[in-house]
N, C-alpha and C positions, 0 to 999 in steps of 0.2 A: 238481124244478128242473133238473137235469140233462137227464133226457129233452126238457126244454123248450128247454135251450139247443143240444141235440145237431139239434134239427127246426128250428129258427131257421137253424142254419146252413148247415140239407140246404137249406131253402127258398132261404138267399140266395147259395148256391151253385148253384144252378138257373135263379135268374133273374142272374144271371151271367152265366151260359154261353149263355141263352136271348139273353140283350143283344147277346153279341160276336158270335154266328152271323148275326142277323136280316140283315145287309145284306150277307152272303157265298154265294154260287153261281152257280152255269150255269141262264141259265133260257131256257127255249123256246114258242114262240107258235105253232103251227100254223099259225093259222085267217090269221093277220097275216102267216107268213114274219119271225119276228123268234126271233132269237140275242142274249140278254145272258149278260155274265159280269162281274161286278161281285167287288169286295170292300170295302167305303165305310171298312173299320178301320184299315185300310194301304192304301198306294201299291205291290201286289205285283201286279198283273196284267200279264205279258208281251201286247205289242202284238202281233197276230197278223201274223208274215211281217217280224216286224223283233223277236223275242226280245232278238237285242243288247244292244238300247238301253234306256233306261228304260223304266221300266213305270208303269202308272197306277192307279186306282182301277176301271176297267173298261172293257168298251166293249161295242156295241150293234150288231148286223150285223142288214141286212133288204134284201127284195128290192126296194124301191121307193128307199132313201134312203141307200143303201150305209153305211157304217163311219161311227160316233158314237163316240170316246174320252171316258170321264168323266175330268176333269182339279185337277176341285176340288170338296170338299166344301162346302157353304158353310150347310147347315142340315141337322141330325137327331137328330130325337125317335126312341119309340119306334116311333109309325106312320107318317112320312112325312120320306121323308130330301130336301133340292132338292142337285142339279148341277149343276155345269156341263161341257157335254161341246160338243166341238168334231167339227165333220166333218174325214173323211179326209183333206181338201182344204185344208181351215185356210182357208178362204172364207167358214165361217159357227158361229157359235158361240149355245149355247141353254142357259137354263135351265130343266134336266127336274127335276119332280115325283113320285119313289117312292113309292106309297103301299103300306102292308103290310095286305093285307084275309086275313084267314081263307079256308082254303078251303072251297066249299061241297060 
């Protein structure tokens, strides 16, 4: 019973930790010219070139549609978290679709 309860706890200690990470890092697109850096658990990501100031849940750089700030969480499950992130420019505001797929 013991060993039972000590592997219970490893398991749900793991998908714990698995939970809080999934919507946290720097991630990079080659192929597209796309820069994310997100963190959807808190509002801790410094705005690039204005640290200062508040920080947000993340933001999205590319060479076609310049700087995306995520500003609110407003849905997330395990696989798919939605956004809303505004442009650089506060002229136009979107709600984006995260989806979490395995890598192949």
């Amino acid at each position: 019973m013991k060993r039972f309860a000590i592997a219970a706890f490893t398991a749900l200690m793991t998908l714990s930790v698995a939970g809080q990470t999934e919507y946290k890092g720097t991630f990079n697109n080659m192929e597209y010219g796309l820069r994310m850096k997100m963190n959807l658990e808190k509002m801790d990501v410094p705005v690039p070139g204005m640290e200062d100031l508040d920080s947000c849940y993340g933001w999205i750089q590319g060479r076609l549609n310049g700087a995306w700030y995520l500003l609110k969480v407003k849905e997330k499950t395990e696989k798919k978290a939605v956004v809303r992130a505004v442009s650089e420019r506060g002229a136009d505001a979107q709600d984006l679709e995260i989806k979490l797929t395995p890598l192949s």
